[in-house]
N, C-alpha and C positions, 0 to 999 in steps of 0.2 A: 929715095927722096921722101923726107917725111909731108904725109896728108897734110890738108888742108884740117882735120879734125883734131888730128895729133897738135898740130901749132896754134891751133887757137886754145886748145886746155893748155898747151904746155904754157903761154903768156897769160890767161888766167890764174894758174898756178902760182905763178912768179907775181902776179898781182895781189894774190892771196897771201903771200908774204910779207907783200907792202904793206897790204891793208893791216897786219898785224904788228908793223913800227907801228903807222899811223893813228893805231885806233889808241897809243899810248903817248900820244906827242904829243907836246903842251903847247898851248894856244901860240905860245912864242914862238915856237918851232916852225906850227904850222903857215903862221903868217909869216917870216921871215920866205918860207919860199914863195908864197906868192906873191913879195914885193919884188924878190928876184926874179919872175915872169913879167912882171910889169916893167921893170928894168931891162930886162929881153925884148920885150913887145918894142919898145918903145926905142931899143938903140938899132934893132935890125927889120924897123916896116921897112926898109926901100929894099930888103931882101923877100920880106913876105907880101906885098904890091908887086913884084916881079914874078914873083911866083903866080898870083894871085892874075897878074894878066895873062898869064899862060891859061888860065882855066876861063876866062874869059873868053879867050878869042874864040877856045874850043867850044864852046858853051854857045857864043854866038853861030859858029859854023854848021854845029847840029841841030839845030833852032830852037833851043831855049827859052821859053816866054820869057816878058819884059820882065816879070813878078820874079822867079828864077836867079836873072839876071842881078836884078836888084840885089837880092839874097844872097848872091854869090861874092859883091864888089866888095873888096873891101881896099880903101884909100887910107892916107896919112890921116886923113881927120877920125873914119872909124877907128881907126888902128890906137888912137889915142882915145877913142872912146871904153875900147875895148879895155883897155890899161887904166883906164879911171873906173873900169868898174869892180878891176881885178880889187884894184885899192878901195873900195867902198864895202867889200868883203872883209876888208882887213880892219875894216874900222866896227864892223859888224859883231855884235855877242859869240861867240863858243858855244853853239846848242849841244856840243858833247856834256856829258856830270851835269845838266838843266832835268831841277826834280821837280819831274810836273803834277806827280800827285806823291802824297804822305801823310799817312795816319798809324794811330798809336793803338792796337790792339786790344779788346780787355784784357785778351792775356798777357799784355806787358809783350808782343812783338811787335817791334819797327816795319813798317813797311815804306818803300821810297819804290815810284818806277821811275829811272834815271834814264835819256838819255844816250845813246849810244851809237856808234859807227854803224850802216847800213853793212859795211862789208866791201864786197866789190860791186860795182854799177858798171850796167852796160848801156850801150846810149848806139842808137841807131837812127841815122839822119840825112839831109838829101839837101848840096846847096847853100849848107848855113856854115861857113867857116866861123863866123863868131862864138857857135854854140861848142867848135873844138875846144876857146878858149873858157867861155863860161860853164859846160859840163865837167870839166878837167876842175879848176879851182871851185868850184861849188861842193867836188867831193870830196876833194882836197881838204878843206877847212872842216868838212864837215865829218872828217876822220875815214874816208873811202880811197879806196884805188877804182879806177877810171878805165875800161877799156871802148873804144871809139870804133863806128863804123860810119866813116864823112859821107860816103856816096864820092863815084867817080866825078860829078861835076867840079869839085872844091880837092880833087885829087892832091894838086901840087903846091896848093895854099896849104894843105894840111897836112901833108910830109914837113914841112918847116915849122909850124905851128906846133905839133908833136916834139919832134926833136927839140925846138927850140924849150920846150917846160921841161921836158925832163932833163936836158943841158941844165934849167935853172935849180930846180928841185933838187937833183943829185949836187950841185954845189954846196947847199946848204944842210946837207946831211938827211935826207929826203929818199929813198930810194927811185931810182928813176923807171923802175918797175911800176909804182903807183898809176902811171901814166903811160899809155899803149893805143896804137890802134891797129887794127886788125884788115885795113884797107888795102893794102897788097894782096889778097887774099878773095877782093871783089865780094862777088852775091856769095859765095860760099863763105867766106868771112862771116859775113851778115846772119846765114843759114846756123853755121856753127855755135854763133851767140848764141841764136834760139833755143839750140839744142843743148847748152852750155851749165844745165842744172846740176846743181852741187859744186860747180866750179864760181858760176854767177848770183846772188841774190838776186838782183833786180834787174828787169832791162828796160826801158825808156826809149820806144819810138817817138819822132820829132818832123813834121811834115807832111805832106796829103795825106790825103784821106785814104791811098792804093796802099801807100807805102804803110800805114799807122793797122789800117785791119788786116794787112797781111802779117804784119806781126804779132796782133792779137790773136790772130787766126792758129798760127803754127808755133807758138812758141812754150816750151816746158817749162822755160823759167818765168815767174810772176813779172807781171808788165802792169807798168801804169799807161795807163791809154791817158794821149793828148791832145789837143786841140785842134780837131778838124772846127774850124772857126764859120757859121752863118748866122752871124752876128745883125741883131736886129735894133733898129730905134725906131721910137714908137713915139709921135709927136700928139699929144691930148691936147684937147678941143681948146684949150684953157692957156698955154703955152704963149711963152713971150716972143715976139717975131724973131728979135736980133738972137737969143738962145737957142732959140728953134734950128735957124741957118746956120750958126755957127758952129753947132754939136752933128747937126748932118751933114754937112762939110768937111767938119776935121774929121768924124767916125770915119767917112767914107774914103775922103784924096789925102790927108797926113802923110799914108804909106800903105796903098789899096793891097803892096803885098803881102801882104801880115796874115796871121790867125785872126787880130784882134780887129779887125777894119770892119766896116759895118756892110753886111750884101743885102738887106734889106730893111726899106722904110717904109712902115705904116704909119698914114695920118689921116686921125678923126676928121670924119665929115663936119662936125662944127668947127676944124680952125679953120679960120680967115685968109691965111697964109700960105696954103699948100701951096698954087702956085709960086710964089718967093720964093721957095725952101728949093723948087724943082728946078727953079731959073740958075739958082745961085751954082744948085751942082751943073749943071749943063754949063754953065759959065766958064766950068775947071771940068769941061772934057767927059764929065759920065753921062754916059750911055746910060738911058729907063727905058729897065722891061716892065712896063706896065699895063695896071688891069684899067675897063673904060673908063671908069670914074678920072683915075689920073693919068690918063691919055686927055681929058679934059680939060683939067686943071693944066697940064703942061703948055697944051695945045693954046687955050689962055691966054698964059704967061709970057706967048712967043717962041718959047722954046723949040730949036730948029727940030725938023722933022727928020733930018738924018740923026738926030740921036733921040728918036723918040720908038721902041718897038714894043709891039704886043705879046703880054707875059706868056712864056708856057706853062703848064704845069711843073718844067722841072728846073725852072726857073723858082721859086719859089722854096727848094731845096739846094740852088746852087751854091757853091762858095767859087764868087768869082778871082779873088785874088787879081783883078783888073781895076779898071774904072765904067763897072757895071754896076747897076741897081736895081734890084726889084722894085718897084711901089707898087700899092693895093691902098686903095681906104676904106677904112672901118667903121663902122656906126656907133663905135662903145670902146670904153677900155676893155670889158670880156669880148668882144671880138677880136683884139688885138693880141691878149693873153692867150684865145683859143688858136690864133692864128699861129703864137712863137710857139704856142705847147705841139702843135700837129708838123713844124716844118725845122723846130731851131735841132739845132747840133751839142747843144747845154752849152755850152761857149760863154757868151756876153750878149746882155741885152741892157736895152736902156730905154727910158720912160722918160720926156719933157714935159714937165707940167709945174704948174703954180698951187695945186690942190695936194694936201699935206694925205689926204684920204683916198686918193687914186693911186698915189704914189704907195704908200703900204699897202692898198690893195696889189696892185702890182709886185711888189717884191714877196708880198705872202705868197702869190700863184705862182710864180715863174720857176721853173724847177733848173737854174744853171748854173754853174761856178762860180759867177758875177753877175750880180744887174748894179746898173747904174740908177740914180736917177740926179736929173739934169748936169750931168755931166756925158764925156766923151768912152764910146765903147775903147778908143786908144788907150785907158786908163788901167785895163787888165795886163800888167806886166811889173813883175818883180821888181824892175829899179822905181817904176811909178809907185810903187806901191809899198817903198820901204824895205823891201826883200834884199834889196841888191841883185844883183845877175838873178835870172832864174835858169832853170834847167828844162821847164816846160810850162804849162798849162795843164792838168790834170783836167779833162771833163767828166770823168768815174766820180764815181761814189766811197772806194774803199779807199784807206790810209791815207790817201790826200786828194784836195780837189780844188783849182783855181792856180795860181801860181806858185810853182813849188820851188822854196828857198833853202836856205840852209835845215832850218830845222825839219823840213818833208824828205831829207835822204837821212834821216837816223832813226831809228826803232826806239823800241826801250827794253832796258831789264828791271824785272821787278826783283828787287835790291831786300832781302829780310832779315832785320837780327835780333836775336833772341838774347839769353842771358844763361842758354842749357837746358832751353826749351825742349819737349820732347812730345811727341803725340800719342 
C-alpha cells in the first residue's frame, strides 16, 4: 500500500509536469481553460450545492461557528459569483513575458528580468471552497500547477470542485495534472505538503491563525504567511458623522467573517460622535468590548447593556471573526498609531478624518499591507482592488504583501544577451 509520503510527491511530480506545458502556454490556451471552468461552475452548481449541503449539515453537527459556516456555503448565487470571477481573470493581463525591469549595459549587454511561472503552488486551507476555485485558476493563468489541501469541513464540495476543473482543463488540452488535491489524505496530506521541498516551490496557508503558524512553524518549503486579520479603524477628532458610521459599520457587519472585517475601533476623545458610531453598531447586533471611556459614551448613547462588556486585555489582540468589537478611546492620532503598532496583525487599518495631515501621518507610521483612509477596512481584497480572485492576503514582508494576484505567483528570470560577449 503506497504512503501517504510516496502519493503526495508522486502528484507533485505529475504537477511538475504540468507545470512545464503551462509555463509554455499561450495566453489563449490558458484562458480557454478557465472559460471552460466557468462553463462547469456554472452548468453543474445544483451538483456542487448538493455536495456542498453535505458539508454543511456535518459542519453544523460538529459545531462550527457561524463565521465557519458562513465560509463554508456556497449557494447558486455564490456559485455564479465564483464563475464571474473565474471570467474577470480572463479578461485580466498575462503577467507571464511582463519586463519589469531592462537596461542596456555599457558593455553593450541586454539585460531584461521577465516574468515567469512560480512553478508548482501549494495552498493549504480550512472551510473556504471558493479559494479551491480561485487558487486553482489564479495559478492556472498565472503559468502554475496547483496542488490543494481544503480541510475536512468543505470535504465533498471539493471533491466536485476538483474533479470538475480538471474534467475542464483536460478538455481543452490543459493537463489535468495541473490541478490536484491531496485531501484524501487528511492532516497527513497537509504534513506531506510541508515537507514537499524540491517537489513544491511555494506553499500558501489560508485561515486562522492555529492553522497559518503551524504552517509556518513546520514547513521546508517557502510559505507566504497570510492574513490573520485584526483589523483596526481609527475614527479622528475631526471626522464627518455620517462617514464615521457608515465605514464602522460596513468594516465591521458587511461579512464580520472575513480576514478583512474590522475587530477594533478607536475614537479620538475630541469627536462629538462616538456615541452615534457605538449605537449604530449595537443597532446591527455587535457586541463592545470596551475600555471606561467607551463604556461611557455607549452607556450615553442608550446602548443595551447585554451587548456592552468590559475589554480584557486579549481582547485587544483578538480577531473575533463574529459581531464583536474592541473600543478604547484615544487622546491623539499617536495614541492611536501606538495602539495598531502594539496590538494589530499588519492586516488592515483605516483612519477617518477630514485632515489631509493626520491622514499621511497615519499611513507614514502604520506598518501593514493596507491602510485605508476614509474608506472601508472591506476594501483589502483582490477583486476590490482590481486583482481579480486573489489567492490570499500576504501580511509578510518578502515577495509579496497585501492581496496577491496574478502577478504575486510568478518570479522572474533575469533574461541577458550579448553579441559574443565574453568576461
Amino acid at each position: 500500500m503506497t504512503n501517504t509520503r510516496d502519493a503526495v510527491r508522486e502528484l507533485a511530480t505529475k504537477a511538475r509536469g504540468a507545470a512545464r506545458v503551462l509555463r509554455s502556454a499561450s495566453t489563449t490556451e490558458k484562458n480557454a481553460a478557465l472559460e471552460a471552468i466557468a462553463v462547469l461552475l456554472e452548468e453543474r452548481s445544483k451538483e456542487i450545492t448538493e455536495a456542498n449541503g453535505q458539508d454543511i449539515a456535518r459542519g453544523i453537527e460538529v459545531g462550527l461557528t457561524d463565521a465557519l459556516i458562513d465560509r463554508l456555503t456556497l449557494d447558486e448565487s455564490r456559485i455564479a459569483g465564483i464563475a464571474d470571477a473565474v471570467r474577470q481573470l480572463i479578461a485580466l493581463p498575462d503577467p507571464v513575458g511582463e519586463v519589469v525591469a531592462g537596461r542596456t549595459l555599457p558593455n553593450g549587454l541586454t539585460v531584461r528580468n521577465v516574468r515567469v511561472p512560480m512553478g508548482v503552488v501549494g495552498m493549504i486551507y480550512e472551510a473556504r471552497p471558493n479559494v479551491t476555485v480561485d487558487a486553482a485558476c489564479l495559478a492556472l493563468k498565472a503559468g502554475s500547477a496547483v496542488l490543494l489541501r481544503g480541510g475536512s469541513a468543505a470535504e465533498q464540495t471539493n471533491v466536485v470542485l476538483v474533479a470538475l476543473m480538471r474534467e475542464a482543463i483536460d478538455s481543452v488540452g490543459i493537463p489535468s495534472d495541473a490541478i490536484a488535491s491531496v485531501d484524501e489524505w487528511g492532516r497527513e496530506g497537509a504534513t506531506e505538503l510541508m515537507a514537499a521541498r524540491g517537489y513544491i516551490d511555494l506553499l500558501i496557508p489560508r485561515g486562522g491563525a492555529g492553522l497559518i503558524q503551524s504552517v509556518v512553524a513546520n514547513s521546508t518549503v517557502p510559505v507566504i504567511e497570510t492574513g490573520v486579520g485584526n483589523c483596526h479603524v481609527f475614527i479622528n477628532a475631526d471626522a464627518d458623522r455620517d462617514r464615521a458610521v457608515a465605514i464602522a459599520v460596513n468594516a465591521k457587519t458587511h461579512r464580520p467573517g472575513v480576514c478583512n472585517a474590522a475587530e477594533t475601533l478607536l475614537l479620538h476623545e475630541g469627536f462629538e460622535h462616538g456615541g452615534a458610531v457605538l449605537a449604530a453598531l449595537a443597532d446591527r447586533g455587535v457586541t463592545l468590548h470596551v475600555d471606561e471611556a467607551a463604556r461611557s459614551l455607549a452607556e450615553q448613547a442608550g446602548v443595551s447593556l447585554e451587548l456592552i462588556k468590559d475589554a480584557t486585555a486579549e481582547d485587544w489582540d483578538t480577531e473575533y471573526l463574529s459581531l464583536d468589537m474592541a473600543v478604547a478611546v484615544v487622546s491623539s492620532v499617536d495614541e492611536a498609531i501606538a495602539h495598531i503598532d502594539r496590538h494589530s496583525s499588519g492586516h488592515t487599518e483605516a483612519i477617518v478624518t477630514d485632515s489631509v495631515a493626520d491622514a499621511n501621518r497615519f499611513v507614514a507610521a502604520i506598518d501593514s499591507a493596507a491602510v485605508m483612509v476614509n474608506a472601508s477596512t472591506r476594501f483589502t481584497d483582490g477583486g476590490e482592488l482590481g486583482l481579480g480572485a486573489e489567492i490570499g492576503i500576504s501580511t509578510q514582508k518578502l515577495h509579496a504583501r497585501g492581496p496577491m494576484g496574478l502577478a504575486e505567483l510568478t518570479t522572474t528570470t533575469c533574461v541577458v544577451e550579448g553579441s559574443g560577449h565574453v568576461r
